[in-house]
ROGU-465432 format. One record per residue (C-alpha): residue number from 1; residue in three letters; y, z, x. Coordinates in nm, 3 decimals. Layout:
<atom seq="NUM" type="ALA" py="Y" pz="Z" px="X"/>
...
// end
This chain:
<atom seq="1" type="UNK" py="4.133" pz="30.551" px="5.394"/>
<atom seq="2" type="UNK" py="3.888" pz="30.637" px="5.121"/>
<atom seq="3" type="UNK" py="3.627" pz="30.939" px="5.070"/>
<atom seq="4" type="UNK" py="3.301" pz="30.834" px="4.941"/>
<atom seq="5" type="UNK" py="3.156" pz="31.168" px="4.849"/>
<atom seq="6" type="UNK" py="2.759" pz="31.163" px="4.775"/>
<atom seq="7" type="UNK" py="2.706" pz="30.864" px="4.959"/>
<atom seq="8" type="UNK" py="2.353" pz="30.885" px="5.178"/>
<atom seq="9" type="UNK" py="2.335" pz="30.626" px="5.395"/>
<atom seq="10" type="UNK" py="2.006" pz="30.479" px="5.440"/>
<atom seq="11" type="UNK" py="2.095" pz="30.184" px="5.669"/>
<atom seq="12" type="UNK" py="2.361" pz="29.995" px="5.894"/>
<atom seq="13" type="UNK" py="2.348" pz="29.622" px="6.051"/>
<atom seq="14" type="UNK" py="2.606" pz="29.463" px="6.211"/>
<atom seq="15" type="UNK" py="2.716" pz="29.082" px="6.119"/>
<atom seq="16" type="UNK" py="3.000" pz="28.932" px="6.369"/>
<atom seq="17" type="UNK" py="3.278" pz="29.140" px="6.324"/>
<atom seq="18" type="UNK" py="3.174" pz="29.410" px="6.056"/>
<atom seq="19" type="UNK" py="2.942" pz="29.652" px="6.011"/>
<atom seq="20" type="UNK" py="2.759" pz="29.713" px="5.674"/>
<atom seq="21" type="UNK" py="2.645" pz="30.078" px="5.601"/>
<atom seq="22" type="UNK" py="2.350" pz="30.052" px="5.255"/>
<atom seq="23" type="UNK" py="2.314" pz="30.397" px="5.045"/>
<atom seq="24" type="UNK" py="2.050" pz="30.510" px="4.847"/>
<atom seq="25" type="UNK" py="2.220" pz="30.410" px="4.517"/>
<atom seq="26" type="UNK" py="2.247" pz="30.109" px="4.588"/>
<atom seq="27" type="UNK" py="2.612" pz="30.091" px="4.711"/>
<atom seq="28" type="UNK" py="2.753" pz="29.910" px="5.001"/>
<atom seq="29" type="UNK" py="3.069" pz="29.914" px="5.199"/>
<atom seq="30" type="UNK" py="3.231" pz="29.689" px="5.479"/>
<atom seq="31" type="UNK" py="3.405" pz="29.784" px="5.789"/>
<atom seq="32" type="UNK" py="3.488" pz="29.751" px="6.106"/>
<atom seq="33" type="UNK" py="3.301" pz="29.950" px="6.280"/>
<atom seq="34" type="UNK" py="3.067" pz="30.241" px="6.212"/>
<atom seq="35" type="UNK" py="3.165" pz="30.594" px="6.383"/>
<atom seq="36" type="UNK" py="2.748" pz="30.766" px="6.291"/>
<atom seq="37" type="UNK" py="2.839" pz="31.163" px="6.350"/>
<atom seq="38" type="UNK" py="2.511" pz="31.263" px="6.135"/>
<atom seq="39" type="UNK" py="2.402" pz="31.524" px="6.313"/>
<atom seq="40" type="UNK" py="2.176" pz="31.697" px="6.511"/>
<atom seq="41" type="UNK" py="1.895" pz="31.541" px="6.325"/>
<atom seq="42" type="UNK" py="2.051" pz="31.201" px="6.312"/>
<atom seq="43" type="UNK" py="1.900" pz="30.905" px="6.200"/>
<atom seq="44" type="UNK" py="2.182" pz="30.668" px="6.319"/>
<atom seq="45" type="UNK" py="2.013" pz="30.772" px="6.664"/>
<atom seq="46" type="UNK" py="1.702" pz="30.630" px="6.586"/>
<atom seq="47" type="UNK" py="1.847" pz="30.332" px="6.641"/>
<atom seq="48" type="UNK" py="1.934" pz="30.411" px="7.020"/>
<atom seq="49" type="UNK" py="1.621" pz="30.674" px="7.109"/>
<atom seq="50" type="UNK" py="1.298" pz="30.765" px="6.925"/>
<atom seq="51" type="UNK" py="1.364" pz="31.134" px="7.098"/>
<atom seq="52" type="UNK" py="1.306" pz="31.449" px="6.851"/>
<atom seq="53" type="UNK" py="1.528" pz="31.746" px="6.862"/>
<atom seq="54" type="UNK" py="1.393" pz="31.990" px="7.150"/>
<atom seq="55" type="UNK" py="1.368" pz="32.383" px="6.971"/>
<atom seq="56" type="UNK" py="1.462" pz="32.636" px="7.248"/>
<atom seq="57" type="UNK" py="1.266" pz="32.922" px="7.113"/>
<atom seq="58" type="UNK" py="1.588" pz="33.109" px="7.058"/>
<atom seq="59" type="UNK" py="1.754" pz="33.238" px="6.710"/>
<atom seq="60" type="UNK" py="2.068" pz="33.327" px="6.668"/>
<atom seq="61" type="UNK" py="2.229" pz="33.569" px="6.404"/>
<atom seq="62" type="UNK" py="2.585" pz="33.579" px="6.325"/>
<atom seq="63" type="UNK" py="2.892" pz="33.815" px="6.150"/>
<atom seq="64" type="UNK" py="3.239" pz="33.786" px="6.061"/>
<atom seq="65" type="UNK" py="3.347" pz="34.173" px="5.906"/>
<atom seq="66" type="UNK" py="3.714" pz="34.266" px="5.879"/>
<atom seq="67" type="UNK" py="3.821" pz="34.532" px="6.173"/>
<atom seq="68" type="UNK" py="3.796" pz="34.815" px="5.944"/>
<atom seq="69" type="UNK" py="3.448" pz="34.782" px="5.900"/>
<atom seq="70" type="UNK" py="3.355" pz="34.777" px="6.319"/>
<atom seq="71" type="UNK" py="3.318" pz="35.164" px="6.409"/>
<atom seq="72" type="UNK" py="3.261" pz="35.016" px="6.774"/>
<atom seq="73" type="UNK" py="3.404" pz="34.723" px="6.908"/>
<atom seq="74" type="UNK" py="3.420" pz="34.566" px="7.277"/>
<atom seq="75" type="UNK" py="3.770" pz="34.478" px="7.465"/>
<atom seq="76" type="UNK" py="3.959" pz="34.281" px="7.174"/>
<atom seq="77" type="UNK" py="4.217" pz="34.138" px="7.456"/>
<atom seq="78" type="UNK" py="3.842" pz="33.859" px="7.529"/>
<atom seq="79" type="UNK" py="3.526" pz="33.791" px="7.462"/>
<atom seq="80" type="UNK" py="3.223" pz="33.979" px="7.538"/>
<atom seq="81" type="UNK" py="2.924" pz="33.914" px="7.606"/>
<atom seq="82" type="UNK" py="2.648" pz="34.205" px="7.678"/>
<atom seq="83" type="UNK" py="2.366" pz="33.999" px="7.829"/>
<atom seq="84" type="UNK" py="1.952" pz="34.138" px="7.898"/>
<atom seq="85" type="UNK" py="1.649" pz="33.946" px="7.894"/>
<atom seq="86" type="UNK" py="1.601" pz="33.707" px="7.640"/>
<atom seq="87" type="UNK" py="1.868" pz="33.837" px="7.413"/>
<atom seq="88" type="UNK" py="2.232" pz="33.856" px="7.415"/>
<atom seq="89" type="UNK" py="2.531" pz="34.038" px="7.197"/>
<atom seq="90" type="UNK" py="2.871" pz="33.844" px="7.198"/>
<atom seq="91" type="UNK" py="3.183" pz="33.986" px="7.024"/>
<atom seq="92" type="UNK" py="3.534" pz="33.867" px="6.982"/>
<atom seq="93" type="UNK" py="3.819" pz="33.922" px="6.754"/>
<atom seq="94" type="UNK" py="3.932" pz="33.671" px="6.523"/>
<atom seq="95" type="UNK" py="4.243" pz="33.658" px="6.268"/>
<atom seq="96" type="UNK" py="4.500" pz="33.834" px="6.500"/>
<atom seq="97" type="UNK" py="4.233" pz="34.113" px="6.501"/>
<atom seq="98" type="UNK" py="4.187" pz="34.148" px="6.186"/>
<atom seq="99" type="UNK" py="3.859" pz="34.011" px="6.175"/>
<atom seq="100" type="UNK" py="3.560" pz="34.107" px="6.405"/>
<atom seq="101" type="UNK" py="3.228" pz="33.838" px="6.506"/>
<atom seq="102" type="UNK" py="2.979" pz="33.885" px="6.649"/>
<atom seq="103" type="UNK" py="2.643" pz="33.638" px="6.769"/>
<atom seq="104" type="UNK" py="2.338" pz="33.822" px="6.864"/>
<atom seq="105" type="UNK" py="2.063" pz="33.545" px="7.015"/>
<atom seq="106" type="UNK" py="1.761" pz="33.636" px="7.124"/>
<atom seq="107" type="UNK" py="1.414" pz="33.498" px="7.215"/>
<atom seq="108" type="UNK" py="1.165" pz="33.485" px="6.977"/>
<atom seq="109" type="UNK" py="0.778" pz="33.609" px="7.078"/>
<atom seq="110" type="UNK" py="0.692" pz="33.543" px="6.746"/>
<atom seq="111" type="UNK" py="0.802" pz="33.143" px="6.810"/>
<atom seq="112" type="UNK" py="0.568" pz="33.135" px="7.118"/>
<atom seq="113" type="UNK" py="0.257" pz="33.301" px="6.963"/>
<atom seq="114" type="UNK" py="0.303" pz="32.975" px="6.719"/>
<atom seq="115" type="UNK" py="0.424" pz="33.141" px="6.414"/>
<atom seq="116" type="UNK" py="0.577" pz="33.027" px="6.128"/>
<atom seq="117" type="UNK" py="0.849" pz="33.284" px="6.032"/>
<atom seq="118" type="UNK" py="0.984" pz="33.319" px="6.384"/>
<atom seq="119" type="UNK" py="1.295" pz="33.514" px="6.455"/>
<atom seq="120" type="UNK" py="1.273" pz="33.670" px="6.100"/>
<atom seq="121" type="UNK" py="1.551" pz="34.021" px="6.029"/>
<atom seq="122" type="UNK" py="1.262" pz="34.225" px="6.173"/>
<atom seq="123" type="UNK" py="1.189" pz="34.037" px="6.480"/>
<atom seq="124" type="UNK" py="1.539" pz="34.087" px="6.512"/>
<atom seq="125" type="UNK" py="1.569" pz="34.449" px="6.496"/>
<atom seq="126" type="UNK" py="1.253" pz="34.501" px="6.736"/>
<atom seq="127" type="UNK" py="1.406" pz="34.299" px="6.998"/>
<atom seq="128" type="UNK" py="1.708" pz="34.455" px="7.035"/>
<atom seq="129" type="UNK" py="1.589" pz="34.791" px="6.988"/>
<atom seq="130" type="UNK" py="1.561" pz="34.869" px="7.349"/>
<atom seq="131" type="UNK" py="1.980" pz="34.832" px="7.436"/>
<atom seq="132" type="UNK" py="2.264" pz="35.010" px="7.486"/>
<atom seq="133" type="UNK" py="2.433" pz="35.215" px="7.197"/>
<atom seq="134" type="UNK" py="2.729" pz="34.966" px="7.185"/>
<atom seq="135" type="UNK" py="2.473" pz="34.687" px="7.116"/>
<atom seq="136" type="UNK" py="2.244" pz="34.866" px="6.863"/>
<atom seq="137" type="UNK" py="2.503" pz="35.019" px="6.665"/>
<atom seq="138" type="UNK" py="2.675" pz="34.694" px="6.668"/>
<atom seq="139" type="UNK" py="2.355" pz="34.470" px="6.496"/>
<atom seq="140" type="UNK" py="2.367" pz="34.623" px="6.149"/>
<atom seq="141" type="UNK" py="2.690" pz="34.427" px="6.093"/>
<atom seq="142" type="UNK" py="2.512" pz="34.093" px="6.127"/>
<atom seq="143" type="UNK" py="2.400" pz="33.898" px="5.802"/>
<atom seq="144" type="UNK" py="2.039" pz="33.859" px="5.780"/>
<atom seq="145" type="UNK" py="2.057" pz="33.570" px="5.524"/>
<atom seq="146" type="UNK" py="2.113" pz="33.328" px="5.759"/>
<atom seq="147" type="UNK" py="1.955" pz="33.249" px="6.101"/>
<atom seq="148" type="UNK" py="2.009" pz="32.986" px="6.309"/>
<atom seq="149" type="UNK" py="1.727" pz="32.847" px="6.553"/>
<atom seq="150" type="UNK" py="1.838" pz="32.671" px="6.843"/>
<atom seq="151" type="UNK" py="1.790" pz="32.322" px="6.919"/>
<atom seq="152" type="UNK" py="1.932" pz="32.046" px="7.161"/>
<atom seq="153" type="UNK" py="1.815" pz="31.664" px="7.281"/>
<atom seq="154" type="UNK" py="1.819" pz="31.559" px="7.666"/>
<atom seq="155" type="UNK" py="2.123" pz="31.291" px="7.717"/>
<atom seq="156" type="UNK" py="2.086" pz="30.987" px="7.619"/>
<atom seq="157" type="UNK" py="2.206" pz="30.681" px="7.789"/>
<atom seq="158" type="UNK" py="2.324" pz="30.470" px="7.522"/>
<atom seq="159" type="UNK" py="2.554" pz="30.550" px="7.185"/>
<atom seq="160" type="UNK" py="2.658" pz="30.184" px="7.128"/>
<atom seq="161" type="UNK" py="2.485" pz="29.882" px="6.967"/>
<atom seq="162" type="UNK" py="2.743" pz="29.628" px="6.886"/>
<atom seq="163" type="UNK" py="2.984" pz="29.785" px="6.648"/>
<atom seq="164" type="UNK" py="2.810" pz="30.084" px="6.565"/>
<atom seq="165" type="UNK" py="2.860" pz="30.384" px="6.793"/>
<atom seq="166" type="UNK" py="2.742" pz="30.766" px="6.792"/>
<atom seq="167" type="UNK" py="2.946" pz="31.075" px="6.796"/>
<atom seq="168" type="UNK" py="2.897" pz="31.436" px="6.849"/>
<atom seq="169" type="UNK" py="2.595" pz="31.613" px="6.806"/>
<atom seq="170" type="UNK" py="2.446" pz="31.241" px="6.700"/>
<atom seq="171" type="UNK" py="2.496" pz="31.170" px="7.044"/>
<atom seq="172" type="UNK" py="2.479" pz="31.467" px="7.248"/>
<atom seq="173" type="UNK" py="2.362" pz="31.783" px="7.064"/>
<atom seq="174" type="UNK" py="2.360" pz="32.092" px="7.323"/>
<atom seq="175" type="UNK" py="2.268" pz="32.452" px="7.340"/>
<atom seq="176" type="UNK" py="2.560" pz="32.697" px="7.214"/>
<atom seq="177" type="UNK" py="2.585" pz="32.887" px="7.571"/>
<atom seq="178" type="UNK" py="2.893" pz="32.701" px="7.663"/>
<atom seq="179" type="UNK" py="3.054" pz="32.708" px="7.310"/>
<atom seq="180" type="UNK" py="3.075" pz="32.330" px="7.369"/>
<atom seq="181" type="UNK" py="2.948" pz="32.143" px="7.072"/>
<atom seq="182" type="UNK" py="3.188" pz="32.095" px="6.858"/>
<atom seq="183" type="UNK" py="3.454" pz="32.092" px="7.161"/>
<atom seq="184" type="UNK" py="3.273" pz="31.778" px="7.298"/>
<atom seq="185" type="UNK" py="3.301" pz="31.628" px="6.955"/>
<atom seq="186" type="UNK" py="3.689" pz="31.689" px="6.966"/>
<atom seq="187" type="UNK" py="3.718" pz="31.474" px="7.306"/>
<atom seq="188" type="UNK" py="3.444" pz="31.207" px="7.167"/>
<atom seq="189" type="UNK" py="3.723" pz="31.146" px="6.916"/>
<atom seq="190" type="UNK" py="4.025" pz="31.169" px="7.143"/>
<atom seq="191" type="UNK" py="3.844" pz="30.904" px="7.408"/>
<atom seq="192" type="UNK" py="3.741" pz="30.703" px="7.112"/>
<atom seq="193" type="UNK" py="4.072" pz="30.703" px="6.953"/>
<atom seq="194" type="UNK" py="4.232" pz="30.603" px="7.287"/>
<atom seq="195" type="UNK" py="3.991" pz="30.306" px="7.339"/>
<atom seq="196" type="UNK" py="4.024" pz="30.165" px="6.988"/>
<atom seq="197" type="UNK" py="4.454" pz="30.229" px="7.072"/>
<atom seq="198" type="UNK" py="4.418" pz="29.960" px="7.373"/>
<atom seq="199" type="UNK" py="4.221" pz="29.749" px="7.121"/>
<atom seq="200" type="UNK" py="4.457" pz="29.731" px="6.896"/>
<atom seq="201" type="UNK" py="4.754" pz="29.673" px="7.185"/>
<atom seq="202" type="UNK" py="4.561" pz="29.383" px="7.343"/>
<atom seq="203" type="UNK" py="4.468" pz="29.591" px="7.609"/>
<atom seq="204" type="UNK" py="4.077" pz="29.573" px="7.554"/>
<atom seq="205" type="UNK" py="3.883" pz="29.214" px="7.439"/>
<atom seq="206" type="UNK" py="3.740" pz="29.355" px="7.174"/>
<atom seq="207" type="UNK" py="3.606" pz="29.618" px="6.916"/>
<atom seq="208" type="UNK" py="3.268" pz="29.622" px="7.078"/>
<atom seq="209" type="UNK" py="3.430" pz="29.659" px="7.448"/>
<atom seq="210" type="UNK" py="3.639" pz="29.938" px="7.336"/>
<atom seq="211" type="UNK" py="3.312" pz="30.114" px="7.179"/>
<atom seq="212" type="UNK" py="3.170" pz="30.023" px="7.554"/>
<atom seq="213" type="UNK" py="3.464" pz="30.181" px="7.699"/>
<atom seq="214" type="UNK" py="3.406" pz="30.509" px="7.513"/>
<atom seq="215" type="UNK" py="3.040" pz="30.496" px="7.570"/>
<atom seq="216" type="UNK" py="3.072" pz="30.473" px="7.944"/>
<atom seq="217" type="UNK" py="3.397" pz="30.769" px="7.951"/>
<atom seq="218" type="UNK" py="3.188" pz="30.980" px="7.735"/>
<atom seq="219" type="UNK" py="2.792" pz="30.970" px="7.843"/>
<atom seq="220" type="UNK" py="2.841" pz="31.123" px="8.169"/>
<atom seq="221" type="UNK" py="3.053" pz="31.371" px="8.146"/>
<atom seq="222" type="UNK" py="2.832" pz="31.523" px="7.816"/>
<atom seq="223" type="UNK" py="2.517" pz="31.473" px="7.948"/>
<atom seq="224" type="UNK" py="2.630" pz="31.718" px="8.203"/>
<atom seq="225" type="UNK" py="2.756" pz="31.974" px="7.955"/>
<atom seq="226" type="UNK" py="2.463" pz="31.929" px="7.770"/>
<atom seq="227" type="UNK" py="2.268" pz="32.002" px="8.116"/>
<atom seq="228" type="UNK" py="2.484" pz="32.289" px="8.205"/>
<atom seq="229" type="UNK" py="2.471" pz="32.435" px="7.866"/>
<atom seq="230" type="UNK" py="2.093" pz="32.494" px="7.910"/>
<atom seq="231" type="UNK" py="2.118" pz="32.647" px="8.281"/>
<atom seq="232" type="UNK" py="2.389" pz="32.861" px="8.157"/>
<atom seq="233" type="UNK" py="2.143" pz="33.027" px="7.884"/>
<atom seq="234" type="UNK" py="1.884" pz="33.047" px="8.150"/>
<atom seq="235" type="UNK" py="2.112" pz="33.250" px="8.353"/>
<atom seq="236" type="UNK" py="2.170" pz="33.482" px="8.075"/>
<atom seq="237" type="UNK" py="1.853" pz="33.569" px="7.973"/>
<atom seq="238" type="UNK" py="1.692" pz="33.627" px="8.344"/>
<atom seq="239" type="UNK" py="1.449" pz="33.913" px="8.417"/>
<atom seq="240" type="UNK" py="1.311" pz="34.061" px="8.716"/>
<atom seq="241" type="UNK" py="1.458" pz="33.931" px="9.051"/>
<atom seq="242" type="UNK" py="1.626" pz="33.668" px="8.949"/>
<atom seq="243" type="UNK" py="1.837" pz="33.946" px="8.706"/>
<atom seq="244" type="UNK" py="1.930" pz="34.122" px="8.997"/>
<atom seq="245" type="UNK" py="2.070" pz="33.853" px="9.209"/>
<atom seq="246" type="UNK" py="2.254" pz="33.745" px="8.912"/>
<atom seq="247" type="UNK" py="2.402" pz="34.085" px="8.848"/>
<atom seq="248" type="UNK" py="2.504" pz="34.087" px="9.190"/>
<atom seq="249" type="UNK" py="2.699" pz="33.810" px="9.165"/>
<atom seq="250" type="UNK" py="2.886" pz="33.851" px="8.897"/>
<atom seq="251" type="UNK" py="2.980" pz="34.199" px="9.034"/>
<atom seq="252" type="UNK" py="3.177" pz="34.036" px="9.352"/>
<atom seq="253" type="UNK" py="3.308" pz="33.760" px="9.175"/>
<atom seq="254" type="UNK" py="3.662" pz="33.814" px="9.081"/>
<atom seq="255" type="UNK" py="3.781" pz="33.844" px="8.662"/>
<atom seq="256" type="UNK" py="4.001" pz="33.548" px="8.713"/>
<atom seq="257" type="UNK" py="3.772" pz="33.354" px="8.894"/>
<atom seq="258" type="UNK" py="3.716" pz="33.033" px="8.681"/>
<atom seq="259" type="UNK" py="3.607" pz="32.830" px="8.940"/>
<atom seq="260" type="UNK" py="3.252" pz="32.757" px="8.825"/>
<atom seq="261" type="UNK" py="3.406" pz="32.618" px="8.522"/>
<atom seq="262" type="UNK" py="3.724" pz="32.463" px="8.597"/>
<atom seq="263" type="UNK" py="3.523" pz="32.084" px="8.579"/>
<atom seq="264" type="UNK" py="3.462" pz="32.173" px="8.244"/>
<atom seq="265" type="UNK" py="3.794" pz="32.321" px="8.135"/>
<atom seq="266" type="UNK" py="4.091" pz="32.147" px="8.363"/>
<atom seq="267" type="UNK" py="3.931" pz="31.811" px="8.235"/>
<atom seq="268" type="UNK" py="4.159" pz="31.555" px="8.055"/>
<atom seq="269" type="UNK" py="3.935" pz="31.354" px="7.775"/>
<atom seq="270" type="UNK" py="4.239" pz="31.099" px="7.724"/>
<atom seq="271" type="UNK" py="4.573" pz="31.041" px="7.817"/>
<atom seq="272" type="UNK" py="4.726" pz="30.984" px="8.130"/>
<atom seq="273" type="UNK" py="4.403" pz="30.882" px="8.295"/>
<atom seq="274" type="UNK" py="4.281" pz="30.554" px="8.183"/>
<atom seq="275" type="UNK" py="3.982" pz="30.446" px="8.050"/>
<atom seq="276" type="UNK" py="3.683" pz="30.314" px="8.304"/>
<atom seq="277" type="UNK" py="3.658" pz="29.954" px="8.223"/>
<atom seq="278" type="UNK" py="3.382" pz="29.859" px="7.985"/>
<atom seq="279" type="UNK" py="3.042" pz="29.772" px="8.111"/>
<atom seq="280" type="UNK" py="2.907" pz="29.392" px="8.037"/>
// end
């Protein structure tokens, strides 16, 4: 296997049983198959959807400090989240707790008056101006230089023309409220790994069936995350009555009670389950 560093690809076709992938220097290279994880703002997808990605209106800030520096800090035995509408705080040791992040997201009303430095430091500051001590004592210790606005697509049915197939947030970029994005990527390449495996024992007809194969294991089960992942924010951020019903039932459910997860969690990308059959 060979790195090609400062390649940008600028176009793939597929002839019988290889793929070409053209840079913008003029280079070309041969293979297989072509494995496109470019991105939220692919353009291997434009291939398979003319969709655009879908801004949220959200913003998130983020902080990594060593523990010394944290003169408040949440449990450091999980991760916690204080939640209020239209923002939230989440903190969690890293490093053996030595290390301390923290993501603050919030809504920006900046964004939806139509302006063009939306969820700037300042916005930042206003919005969570109005929370607990924990919270505001804990936003100095973000980094302002960076922000990150949030973005997803809606699921897509189709990642595979041919020999050429789509991966991670090429195929399914999601909302962050489920910590999911580059998880799903992870199983993408587990599934796909276990597909080309039965390729290469005779188990599947062909290159282009085991892409299939992957396709069909992979596009439901992440266009549901990707589904979930936006409900899951929505829930978060809820005012008014819909605030209080949620408070209420987090209050009687149980701490170990995973059971609104467990399809996401107990699930088994590849192994001893095998792969649906490809689709014609």
């Amino acid at each position: 296997m060979t790195l090609e560093a400062s390649a940008q690809v600028t176009g793939l076709a597929g002839s019988g049983a290889s793929v070409r992938a053209t840079c913008s220097d003029g280079r070309s290279f041969d293979g297989t198959a072509a494995i496109c994880a470019d991105g939220l703002h692919s353009r291997s997808r434009r291939m398979f959807s003319d969709d655009e990605p879908i801004c949220s209106g959200y913003v998130a800030y983020r902080g990594a400090v060593p523990m010394e520096q944290v003169a408040r800090h949440a449990d450091l035995r999980d991760v916690v989240a204080w939640i209020g509408p239209g923002l939230h705080l989440v903190q969690y040791p890293l490093r053996s707790g030595r290390m301390y992040n923290q993501v603050a997201v919030f809504r920006s009303d900046a964004y939806r008056r139509g302006e063009q430095d939306w969820g700037n430091p300042a916005e930042l500051e206003q919005r969570f101006a109005a929370c607990c001590d924990h919270v505001r004592e804990s936003i100095p210790l973000l980094g302002r230089d960076n922000r990150w606005p949030m973005y997803d697509r809606l699921p897509i049915p189709t990642w595979v023309r041919g020999r050429i197939a789509l991966l991670g947030d090429a195929a399914h970029p999601m909302l962050q409220y489920l910590a999911q994005g580059g998880c799903q990527a992870i199983e993408d390449a587990a599934v796909l790994a276990a597909a080309l495996e039965q390729h290469d024992r005779g188990r599947a007809p062909g290159v282009e069936a085991a892409l299939r194969a992957y396709q069909d294991a992979r596009v439901p089960r992440t266009a549901r995350v990707q589904r979930a992942a936006r409900t899951w924010g929505e829930i978060w951020h809820l005012d008014g009555a819909g605030k209080l019903v949620r408070d209420e039932l987090f209050r009687r459910r149980r701490d170990d009670d995973h059971d609104h997860v467990r399809w996401l969690y107990e699930h088994q990308a590849a192994g001893a389950d095998p792969l649906p059959a490809a689709s014609s």
